[in-house]
C-alpha positions in Angstrom: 0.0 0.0 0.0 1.8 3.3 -0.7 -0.5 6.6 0.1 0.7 9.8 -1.4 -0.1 13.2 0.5 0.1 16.7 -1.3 0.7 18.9 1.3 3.0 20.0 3.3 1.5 19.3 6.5 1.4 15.9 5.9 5.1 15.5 4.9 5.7 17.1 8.8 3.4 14.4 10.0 6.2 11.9 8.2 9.4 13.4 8.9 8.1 13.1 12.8 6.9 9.7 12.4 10.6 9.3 11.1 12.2 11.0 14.3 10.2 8.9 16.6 10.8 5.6 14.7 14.5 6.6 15.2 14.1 7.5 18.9 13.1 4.2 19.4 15.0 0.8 21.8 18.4 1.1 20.8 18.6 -2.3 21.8 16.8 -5.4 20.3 15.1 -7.6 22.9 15.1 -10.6 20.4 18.0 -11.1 17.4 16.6 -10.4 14.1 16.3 -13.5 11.4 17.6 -11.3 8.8 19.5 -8.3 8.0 20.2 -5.7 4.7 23.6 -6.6 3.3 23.5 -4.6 0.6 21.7 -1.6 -1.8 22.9 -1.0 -5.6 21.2 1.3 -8.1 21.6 1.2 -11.1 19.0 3.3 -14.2 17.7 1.5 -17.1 16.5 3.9 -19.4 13.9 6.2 -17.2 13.4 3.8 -14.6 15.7 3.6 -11.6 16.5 -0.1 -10.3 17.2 -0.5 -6.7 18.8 -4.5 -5.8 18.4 -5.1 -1.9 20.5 -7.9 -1.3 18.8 -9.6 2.0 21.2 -12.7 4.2 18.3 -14.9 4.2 14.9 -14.9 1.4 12.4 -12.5 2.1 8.8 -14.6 2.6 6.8 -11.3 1.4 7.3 -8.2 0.3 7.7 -5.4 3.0 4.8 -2.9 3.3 5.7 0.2 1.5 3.9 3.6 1.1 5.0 7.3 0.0 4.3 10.9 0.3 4.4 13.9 -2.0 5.6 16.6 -0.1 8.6 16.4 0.7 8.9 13.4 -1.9 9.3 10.1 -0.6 8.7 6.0 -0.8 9.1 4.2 2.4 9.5 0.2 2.5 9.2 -1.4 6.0 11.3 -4.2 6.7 10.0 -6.1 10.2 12.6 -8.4 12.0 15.2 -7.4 9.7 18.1 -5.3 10.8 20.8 -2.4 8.6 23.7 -5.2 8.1 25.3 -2.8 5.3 27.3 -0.4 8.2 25.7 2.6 6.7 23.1 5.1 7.6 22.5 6.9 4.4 23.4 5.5 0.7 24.2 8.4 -1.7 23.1 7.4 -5.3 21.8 11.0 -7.4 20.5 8.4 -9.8 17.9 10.5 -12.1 15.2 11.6 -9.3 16.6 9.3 -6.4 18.6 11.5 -4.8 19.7 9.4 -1.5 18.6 5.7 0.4 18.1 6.3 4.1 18.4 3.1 6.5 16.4 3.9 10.0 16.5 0.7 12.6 14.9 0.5 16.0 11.9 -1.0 17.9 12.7 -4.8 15.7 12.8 -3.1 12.0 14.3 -1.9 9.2 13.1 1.1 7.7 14.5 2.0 3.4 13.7 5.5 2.8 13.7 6.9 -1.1 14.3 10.3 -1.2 13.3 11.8 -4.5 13.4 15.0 -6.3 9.7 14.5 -7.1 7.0 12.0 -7.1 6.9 8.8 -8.1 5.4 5.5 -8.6 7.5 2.4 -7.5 6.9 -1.6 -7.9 8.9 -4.4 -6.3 9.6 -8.5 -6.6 11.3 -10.8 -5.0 14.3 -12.7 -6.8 15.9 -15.1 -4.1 17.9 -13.2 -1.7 17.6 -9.6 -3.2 14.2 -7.8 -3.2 14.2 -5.3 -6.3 12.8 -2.2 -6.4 11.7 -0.2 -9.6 10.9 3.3 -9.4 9.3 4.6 -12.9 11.2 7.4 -13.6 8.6 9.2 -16.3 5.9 9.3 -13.7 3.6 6.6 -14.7 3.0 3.4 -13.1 6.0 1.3 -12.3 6.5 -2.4 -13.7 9.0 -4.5 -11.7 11.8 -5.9 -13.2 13.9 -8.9 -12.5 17.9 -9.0 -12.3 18.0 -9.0 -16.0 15.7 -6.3 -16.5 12.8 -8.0 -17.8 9.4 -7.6 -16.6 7.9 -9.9 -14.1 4.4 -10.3 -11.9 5.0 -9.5 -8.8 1.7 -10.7 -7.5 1.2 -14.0 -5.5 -2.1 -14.9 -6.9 -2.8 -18.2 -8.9 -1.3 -18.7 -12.2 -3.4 -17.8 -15.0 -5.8 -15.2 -13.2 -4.3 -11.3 -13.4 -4.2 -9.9 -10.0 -4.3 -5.8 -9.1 -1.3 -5.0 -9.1 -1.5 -1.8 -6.0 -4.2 -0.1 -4.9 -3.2 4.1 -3.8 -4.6 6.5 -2.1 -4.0 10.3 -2.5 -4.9 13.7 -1.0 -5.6 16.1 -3.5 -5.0 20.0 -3.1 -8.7 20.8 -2.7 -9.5 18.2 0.0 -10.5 15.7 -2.4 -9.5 11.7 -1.9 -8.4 10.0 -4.8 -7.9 6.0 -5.3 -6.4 5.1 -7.5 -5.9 1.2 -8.5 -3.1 -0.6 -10.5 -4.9 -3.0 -12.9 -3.2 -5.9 -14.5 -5.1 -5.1 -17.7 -6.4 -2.0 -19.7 -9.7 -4.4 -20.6 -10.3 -5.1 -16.9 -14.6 -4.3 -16.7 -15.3 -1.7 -13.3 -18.6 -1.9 -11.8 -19.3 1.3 -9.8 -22.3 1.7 -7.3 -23.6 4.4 -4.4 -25.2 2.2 -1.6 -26.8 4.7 0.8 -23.1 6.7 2.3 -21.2 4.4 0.7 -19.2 3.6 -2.3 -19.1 0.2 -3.9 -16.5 -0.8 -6.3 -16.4 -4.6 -8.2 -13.5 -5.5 -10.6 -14.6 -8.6 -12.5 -12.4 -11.2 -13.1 -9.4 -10.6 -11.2 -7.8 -11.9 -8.3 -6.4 -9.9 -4.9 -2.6 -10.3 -3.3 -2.2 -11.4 -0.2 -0.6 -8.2 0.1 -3.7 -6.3 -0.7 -6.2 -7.8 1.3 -6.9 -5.1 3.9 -8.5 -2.4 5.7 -7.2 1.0 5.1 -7.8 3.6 7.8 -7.4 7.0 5.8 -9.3 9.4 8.1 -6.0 11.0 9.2 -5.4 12.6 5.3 -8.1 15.5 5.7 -10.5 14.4 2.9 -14.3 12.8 3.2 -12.6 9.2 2.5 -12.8 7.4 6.0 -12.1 3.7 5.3 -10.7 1.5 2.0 -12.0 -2.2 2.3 -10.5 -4.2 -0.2 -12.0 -7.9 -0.1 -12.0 -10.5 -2.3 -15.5 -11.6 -3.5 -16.1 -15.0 -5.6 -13.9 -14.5 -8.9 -14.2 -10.7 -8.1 -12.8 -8.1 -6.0 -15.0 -5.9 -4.3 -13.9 -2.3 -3.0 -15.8 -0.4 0.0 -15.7 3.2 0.2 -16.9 4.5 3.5 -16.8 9.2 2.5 -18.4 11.0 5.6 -20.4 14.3 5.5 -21.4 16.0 2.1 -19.7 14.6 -1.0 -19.9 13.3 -4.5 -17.8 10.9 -6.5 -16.7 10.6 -9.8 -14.3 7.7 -11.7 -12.5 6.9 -14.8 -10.2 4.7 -16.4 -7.3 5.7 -18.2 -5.1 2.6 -19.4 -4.6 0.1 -16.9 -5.4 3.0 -13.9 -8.4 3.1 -12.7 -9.5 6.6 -10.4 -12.1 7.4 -7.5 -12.8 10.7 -7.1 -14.3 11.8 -3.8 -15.1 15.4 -3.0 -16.2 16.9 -0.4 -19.0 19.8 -0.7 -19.9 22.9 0.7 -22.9 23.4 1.4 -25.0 27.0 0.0 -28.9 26.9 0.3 -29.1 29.5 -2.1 -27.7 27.2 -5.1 -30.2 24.9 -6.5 -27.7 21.9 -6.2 -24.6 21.2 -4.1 -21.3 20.8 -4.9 -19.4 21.7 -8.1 -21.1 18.7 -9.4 -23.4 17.5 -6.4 -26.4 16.9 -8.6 -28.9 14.5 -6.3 -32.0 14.5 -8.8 -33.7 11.3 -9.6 -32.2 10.1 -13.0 -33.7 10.4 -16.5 -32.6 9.4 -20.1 -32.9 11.6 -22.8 -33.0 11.3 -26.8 -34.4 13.8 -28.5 -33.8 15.8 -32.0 -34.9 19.2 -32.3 -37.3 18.9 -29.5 -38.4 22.2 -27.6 -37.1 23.9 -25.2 -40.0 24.7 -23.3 -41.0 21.1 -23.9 -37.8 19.6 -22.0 -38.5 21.9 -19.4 -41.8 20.6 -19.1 -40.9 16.7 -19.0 -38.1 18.1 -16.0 -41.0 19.6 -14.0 -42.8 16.5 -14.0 -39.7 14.5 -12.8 -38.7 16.8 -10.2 -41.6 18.0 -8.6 -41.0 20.9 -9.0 -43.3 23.9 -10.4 -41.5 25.8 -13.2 -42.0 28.6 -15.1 -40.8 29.5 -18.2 -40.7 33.1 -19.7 -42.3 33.9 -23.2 -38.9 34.7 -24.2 -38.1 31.0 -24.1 -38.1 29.4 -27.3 -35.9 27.5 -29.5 -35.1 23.8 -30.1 -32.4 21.7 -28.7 -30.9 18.1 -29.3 -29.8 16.3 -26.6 -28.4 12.7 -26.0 -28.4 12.5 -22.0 -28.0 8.8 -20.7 -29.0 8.3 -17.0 -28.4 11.4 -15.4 -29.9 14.0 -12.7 -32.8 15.8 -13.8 -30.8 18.7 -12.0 -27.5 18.7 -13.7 -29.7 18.1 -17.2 -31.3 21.4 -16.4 -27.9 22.9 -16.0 -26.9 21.9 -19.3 -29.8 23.2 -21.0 -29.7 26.5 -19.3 -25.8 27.0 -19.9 -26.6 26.0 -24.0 -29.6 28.1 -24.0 -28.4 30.9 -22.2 -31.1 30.9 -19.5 -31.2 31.5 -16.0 -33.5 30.8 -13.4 -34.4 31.9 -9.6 -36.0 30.2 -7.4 -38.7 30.6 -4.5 -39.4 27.9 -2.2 -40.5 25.3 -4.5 -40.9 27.2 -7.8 -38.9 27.8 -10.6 -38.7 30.8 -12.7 -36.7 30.3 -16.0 -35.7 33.0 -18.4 -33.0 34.6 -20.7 -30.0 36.0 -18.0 -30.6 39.2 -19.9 -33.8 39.5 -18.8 -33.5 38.4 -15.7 -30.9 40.9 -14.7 -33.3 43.9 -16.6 -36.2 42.9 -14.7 -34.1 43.5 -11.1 -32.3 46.4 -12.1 -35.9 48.0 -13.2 -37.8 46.9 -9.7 -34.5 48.3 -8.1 -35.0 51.9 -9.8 -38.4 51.4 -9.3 -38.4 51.2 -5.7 -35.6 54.5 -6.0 -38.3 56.3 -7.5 -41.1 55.6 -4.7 -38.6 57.0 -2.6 -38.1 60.1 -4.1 -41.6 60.5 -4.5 -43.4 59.1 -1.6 -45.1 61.6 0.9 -43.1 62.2 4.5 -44.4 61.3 7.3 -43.0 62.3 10.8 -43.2 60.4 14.2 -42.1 60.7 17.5 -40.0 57.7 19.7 -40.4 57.9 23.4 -37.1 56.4 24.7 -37.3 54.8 28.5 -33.5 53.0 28.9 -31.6 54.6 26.0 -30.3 58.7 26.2 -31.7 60.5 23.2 -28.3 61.4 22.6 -26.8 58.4 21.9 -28.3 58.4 18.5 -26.7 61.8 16.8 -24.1 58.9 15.5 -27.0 57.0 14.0 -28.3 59.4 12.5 -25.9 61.4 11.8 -27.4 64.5 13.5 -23.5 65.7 15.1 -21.9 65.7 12.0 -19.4 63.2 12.6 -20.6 60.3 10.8 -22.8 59.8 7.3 -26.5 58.7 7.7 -27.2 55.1 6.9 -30.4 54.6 8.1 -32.6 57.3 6.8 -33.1 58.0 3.1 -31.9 61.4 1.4 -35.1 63.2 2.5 -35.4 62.1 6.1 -34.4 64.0 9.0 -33.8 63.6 12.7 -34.4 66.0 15.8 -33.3 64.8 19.3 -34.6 66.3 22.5 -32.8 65.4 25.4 -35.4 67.5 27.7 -37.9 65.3 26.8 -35.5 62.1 25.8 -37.4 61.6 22.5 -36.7 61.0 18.7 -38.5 62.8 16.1 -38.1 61.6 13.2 -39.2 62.7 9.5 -39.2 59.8 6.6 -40.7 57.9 4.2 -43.1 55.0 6.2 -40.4 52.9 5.2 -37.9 54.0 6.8 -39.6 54.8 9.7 -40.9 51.2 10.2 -36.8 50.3 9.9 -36.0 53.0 13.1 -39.0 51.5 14.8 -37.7 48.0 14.6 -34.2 49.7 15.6 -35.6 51.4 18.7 -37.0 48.3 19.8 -34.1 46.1 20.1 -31.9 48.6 21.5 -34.6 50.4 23.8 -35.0 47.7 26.6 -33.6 47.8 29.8 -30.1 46.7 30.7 -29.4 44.0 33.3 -27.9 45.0 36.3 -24.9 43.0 37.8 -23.7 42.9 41.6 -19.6 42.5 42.0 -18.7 41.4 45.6 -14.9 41.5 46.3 -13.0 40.3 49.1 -9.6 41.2 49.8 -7.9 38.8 52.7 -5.0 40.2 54.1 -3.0 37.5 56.8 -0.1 37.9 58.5 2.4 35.8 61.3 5.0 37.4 63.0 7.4 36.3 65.1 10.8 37.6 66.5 12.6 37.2 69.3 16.1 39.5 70.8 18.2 38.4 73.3 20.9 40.7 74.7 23.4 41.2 77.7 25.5 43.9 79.6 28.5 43.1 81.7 31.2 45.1 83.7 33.6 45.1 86.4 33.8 48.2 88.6 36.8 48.4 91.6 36.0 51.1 94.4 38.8 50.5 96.6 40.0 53.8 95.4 37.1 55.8 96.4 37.5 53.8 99.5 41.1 54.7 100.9 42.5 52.2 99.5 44.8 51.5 96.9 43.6 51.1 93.4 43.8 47.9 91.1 45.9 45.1 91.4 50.1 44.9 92.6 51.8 43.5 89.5 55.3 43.6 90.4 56.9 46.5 92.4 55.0 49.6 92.8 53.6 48.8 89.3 49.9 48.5 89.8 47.0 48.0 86.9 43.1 49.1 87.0 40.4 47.2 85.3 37.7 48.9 84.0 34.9 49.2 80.8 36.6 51.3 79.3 38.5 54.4 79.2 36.8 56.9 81.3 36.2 54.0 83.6 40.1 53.5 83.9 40.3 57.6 84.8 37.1 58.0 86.8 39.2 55.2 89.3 42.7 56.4 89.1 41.6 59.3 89.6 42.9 61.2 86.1 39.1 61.8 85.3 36.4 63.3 87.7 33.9 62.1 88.6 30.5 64.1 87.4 27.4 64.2 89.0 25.7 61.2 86.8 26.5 57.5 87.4 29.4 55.9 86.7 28.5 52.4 86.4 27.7 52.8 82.7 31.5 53.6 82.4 32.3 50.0 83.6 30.8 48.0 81.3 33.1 45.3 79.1 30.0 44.9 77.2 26.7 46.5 76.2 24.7 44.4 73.5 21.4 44.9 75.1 18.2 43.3 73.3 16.4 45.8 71.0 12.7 46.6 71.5 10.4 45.4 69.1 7.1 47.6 68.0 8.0 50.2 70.5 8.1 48.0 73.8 11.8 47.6 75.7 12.6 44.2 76.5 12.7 43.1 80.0 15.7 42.6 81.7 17.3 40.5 84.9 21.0 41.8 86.8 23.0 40.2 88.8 25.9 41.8 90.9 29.2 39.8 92.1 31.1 41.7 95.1 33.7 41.6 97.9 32.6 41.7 101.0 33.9 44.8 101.8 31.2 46.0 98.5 34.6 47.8 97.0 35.0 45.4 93.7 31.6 44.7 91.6 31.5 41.9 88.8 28.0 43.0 87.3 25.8 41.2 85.1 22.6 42.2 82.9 20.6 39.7 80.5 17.9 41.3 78.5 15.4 39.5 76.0 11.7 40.5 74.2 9.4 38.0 72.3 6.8 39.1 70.2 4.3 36.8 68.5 1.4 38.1 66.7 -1.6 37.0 63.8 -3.7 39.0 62.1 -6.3 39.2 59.2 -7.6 41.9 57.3 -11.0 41.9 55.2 -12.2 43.9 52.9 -15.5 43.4 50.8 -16.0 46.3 48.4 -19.5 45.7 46.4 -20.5 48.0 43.2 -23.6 47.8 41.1 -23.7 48.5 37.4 -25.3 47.6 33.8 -24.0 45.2 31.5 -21.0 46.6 29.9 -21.0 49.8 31.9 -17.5 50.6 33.7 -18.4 50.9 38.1 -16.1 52.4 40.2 -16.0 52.7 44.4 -12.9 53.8 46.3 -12.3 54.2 50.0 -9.3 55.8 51.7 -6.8 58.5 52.5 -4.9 61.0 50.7 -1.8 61.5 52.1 0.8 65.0 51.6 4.2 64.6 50.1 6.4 67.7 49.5 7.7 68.6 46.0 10.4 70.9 45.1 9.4 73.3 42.3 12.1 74.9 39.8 13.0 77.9 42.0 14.1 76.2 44.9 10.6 76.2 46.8 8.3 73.5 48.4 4.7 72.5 47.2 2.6 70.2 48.5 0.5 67.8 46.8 -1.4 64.7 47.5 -1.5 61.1 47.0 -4.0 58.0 47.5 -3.9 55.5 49.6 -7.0 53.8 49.0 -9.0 50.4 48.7 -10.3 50.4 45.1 -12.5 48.6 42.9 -12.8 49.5 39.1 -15.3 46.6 36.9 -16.9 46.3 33.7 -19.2 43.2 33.3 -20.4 41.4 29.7 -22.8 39.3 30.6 -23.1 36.9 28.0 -25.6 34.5 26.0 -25.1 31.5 28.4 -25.7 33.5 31.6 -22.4 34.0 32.3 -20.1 37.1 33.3 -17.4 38.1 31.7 -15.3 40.9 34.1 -13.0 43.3 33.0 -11.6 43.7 36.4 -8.8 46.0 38.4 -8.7 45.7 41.8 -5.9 48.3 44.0 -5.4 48.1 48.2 -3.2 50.6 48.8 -2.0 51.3 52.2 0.3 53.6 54.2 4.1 52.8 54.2 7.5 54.3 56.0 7.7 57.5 56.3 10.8 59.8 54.6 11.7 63.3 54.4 9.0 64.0 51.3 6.2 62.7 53.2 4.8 59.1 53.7 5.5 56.4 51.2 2.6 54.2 49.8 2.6 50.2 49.8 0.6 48.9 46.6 -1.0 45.8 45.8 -2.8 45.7 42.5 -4.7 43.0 40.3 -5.8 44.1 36.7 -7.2 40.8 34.6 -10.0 39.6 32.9 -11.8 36.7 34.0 -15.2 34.4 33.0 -17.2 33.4 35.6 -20.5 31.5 36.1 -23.2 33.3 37.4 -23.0 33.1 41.0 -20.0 32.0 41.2 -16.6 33.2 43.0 -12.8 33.3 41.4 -9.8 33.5 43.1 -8.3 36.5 41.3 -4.6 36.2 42.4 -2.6 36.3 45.6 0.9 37.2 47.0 2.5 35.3 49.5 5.8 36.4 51.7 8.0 35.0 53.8 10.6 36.9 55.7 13.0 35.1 57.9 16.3 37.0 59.5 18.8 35.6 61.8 21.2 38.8 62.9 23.6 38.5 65.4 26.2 41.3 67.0 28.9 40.0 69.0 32.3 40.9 70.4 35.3 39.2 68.2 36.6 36.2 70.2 34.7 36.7 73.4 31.4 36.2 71.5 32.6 32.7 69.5 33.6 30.8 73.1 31.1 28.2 73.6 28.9 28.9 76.5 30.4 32.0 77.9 30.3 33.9 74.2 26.7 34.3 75.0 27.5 37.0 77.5 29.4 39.1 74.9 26.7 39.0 72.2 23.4 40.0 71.0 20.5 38.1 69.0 17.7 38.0 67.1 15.8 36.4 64.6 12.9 37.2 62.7 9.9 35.2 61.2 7.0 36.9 59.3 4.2 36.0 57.0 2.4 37.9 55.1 -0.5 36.6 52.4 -2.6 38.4 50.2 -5.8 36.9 48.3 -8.7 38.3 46.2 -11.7 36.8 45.7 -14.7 38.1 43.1 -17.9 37.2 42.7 -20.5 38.6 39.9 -24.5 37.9 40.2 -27.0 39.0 37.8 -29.6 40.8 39.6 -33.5 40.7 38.8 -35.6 42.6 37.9 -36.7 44.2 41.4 -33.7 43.2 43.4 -31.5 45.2 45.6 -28.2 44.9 47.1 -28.3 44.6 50.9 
């Protein structure tokens, strides 16, 4: 079976199917019984010979098939593997331009690649399997070794067999099949049963090959299945189209074509199709006969009432040998000239001359009535619709050309009143009337409920710690710091004005001077504004002249919170609704000669909407959603935090959407310590300070639309 596709999609479809067959298990599971040892080409005269030499006999022939764009023939070779050590065989024989070898999943595939397309046959000759590809474009005859022609079929001797049966996509959609036959005298009987297509050749037999169901659904045109069968002495051919079609055959030579294409369907054409004719079928053989007479004989087949002009006359001969009444009618009108119109089920016939006369006077005709009819003028109350809203429609502002009203009407709009007075032909008027009436109704009103969830988790935690050693033996009478050797003595202190304020070099001023003492002061920092609480120990002599002091702060805050907000608007279908809540906050801006303005910003909760509510019941939102909210303040004033969702959504009536949301995390470890001290295990804890930090923060919006009744009100 080889099946031919003219377009380009198709040839994508096989260069994938190639990709994947090559992507296949790189590794057989089983060993293959045969392998490809070798490919020559050689070209006798137009035809180009491929020999496939095979290790072991070949029992059939492998299933082939080919496409037209790009141009290709594929043979399938199943539990064979590429024994020649090559991928790709260069030949540029005639139109065979190279031989690809593909193997994976327990096969062989031989791909032709050709400068355009052609027909190929193939035979069996011991170990080699020859391929002939017809050059000229025809159908291909296989050849043997020595070059002489051979049957490749495997049906009984002395009974010709079909030799391949194709199908093809044409450019317009069509399906073709197109069958090899052994013979040019081989008799076709073709038949329509019901959606089907039944095709006998007499006296011929069917390859094994052959005998098969071809699924060709995949190709685009109304040809679903091939069923090839055979049938006593015959072979009989299913055809299985789907939707509208029509068929047509011939036989040219020892090719035999089915046509099958599919229609469009217009129910302002009498028949379907470029030649969809589904009349009942007549016979005609007549000399000189009428043609009001043949029209006559066509009215009483069809059923049809049909008229015929004065102007018909004239004889005709015709020789019509079961046919549609309908495409016979065709024939006679394109020979005769004539044309015809029809209305519901009758038939006017007449010369296309006078046809198109008779509408272009009835056309002028009705011009005329216009011009001459009397004016009448009427006035439209509008209750939904502004006045207004039709100086485009009419063309009252200027801006636009009247379309509705003829070259004597006039429009006058008074929005006091909210009416329409209008000055035409009755007409016309009717045609605003009708206008006013489908766009003057009431519009349906839609409630938008949003909710805003704001949630937050904070955590943090500080831990801190102050010590110093103070010696007051000084301030005492006695001596201060500690004997090192000699009369060399040494003070130990917080720091530097500790060390004076003790020896003496510094005075001592009216405010403590235990702060002066300190080694170290990494206290824990307060969190929203609170100090943290704190616990001190003191280590003394008992004389209370030498203090060893000790201070451990620390502050834990945990907090949750949610924040709602449920902003609800009203408003028509397709009107634009806006509600806002908040503050508007100053911010300073400096102005080209050096001064300060102030101006002001929002910080607001706000909700901006436009609903379509469409055919089904549903809402469509055109939706843009801000919460804005107060932030750090800096030198120009307070800064502003924004969240903001702008999207559009559908959504059932009644039903709620999650819009979007933003989730944060924030985690901080941070700690401050003295070099050295702060790294000893255990007692590095005196001479640093931590925290850590753990906050949460989620934001989600949630929508919901509902179409309101007539009499209902939000609450």
């Amino acid at each position: 079976m080889k099946a031919l596709i003219n377009t380009s999609k198709r040839g994508a479809m096989f260069v994938k199917a190639c990709f994947l067959f090559m992507l296949g298990l790189t590794q057989l599971a089983f060993a293959q019984s045969n392998s490809i040892e070798s490919v020559v080409t050689n070209q006798q005269g137009a035809n180009i010979v491929v020999k496939i030499g095979m290790k072991n006999p070949l029992e059939k022939q492998p299933a082939g098939f080919s496409i037209a764009t790009p141009s290709r023939i594929a043979l399938d070779f199943p539990d064979v593997v590429n024994g020649t050590g090559k991928s790709t065989v260069d030949v540029n024989i005639g139109d065979l331009r190279t031989v690809t070898l593909v193997e994976a999943s327990g096969r062989t595939r031989m791909i032709f690649n050709l400068n355009k397309p052609l027909n190929y046959a193939a035979t069996i000759e011991g170990k080699y399997l020859i391929v002939t590809i017809d050059g000229s474009g025809g159908v291909a005859t296989a050849v043997n070794s020595q070059g002489l022609p051979v049957n490749p079929d495997s049906a009984p001797q002395g009974k010709a067999s079909l030799r391949d049966i194709d199908f093809r996509r044409g450019v317009n959609g069509e399906g073709r099949v197109v069958v090899d036959l052994p013979l040019n005298q081989v008799a076709v009987d073709v038949r329509q049963q019901g959606q089907k297509i039944q095709v006998t050749f007499l006296k011929v037999a069917l390859p094994e090959i052959l005998r098969k169901r071809l699924d060709v659904a995949d190709f685009g045109s109304p040809v679903q299945t091939i069923t090839t069968t055979p049938n006593g002495e015959n072979v009989q051919m299913v055809i299985e189209p789907k939707g509208l079609w029509e068929q047509s055959s011939y036989q040219s030579d020892t090719q035999f074509v089915l046509e099958v294409r599919p229609i469009k369907e217009d129910p302002n054409k009498l028949v379907q199709g470029t030649q969809g004719y589904r009349g009942e079928r007549i016979s005609f053989n007549f000399q000189n006969i009428e043609v009001r007479a043949i029209l006559q004989i066509i009215a009483e087949v069809s059923g049809l009432n049909v008229i015929a002009s004065d102007t018909v006359t004239g004889t005709i001969t015709l020789r019509l040998k079961d046919v549609p009444w309908d495409q016979a009618l065709d024939n006679i009108m394109q020979i005769k000239g004539l044309d015809m119109r029809k209305n519901g089920n009758v038939i006017w016939i007449a010369p296309k001359d006078e046809l198109l006369t008779k509408e272009k006077l009835e056309l002028e005709q009705k011009a005329q009535i216009a011009e001459l009819e009397p004016l009448k003028t009427e006035a439209f109350q509008l209750n939904y619709q502004k006045a207004e809203a039709f100086k485009q429609v009419f063309g009252v502002d200027g801006s636009s050309t009247n379309r509705l009203l003829s070259k004597r009407g006039s429009a006058v709009i008074e929005p006091r009143t909210n009416q329409l007075f209008i000055t035409d032909i009755p007409s016309k008027i009717e045609e605003v009337r009708k206008l006013i009436q489908k766009t003057d109704i009431a519009s349906k009103q839609v409630l938008i409920e949003a909710r805003i969830v704001e949630a937050d988790d904070k955590f943090s935690k500080n831990l801190g710690a102050k010590l110093g050693f103070t010696d007051m033996r000084g301030l005492r009478g006695g001596d201060v710091g500690y004997q090192l050797q000699g009369n060399q003595r040494v003070a130990l202190t917080g720091n530097y004005l500790g060390v004076g304020e003790q020896t003496g070099q510094a005075k001592i001023t009216d405010q403590s001077f235990v702060p002066n003492s300190q080694f170290v002061s990494l206290p824990a920092a307060g969190i929203n504004g609170l100090n943290p609480g704190s616990l001190a120990v003191s280590l003394f002599s008992a004389a209370a002249n030498r203090f060893l002091n000790l201070e451990l702060s620390a502050l834990e805050a945990d907090g949750k919170g949610k924040i709602i907000s449920s902003p609800r608007v009203v408003t028509a279908d397709q009107l634009k609704a806006l509600i806002e809540q908040g503050t508007e906050l100053p911010y300073q801006v400096a102005t080209a000669s050096g001064a300060t303005s102030i101006f002001f910003r929002k910080a607001t909760l706000r909700l901006e909407v436009t609903p379509q509510i469409t055919p089904d019941g549903n809402v469509i939102l055109d939706v843009e959603v801000h919460k804005d909210s107060v932030g750090q303040e800096t030198r120009m004033g307070y800064a502003i935090d924004t969240k903001e969702v702008k999207t559009m959504v559908l959504v059932e009536n009644g039903g709620t959407v999650v819009l979007g949301g933003i989730f944060q995390q924030t985690e901080r470890d941070s700690v401050t310590k003295i070099p050295f001290f702060g790294d000893l295990p255990l007692f590095g804890n005196l001479f640093k300070s931590t925290g850590k930090t753990n906050d949460k923060t989620e934001l989600l919006i949630f929508i919901t639309p509902k179409i309101m009744a007539d009499r209902f009100s939000a609450k």
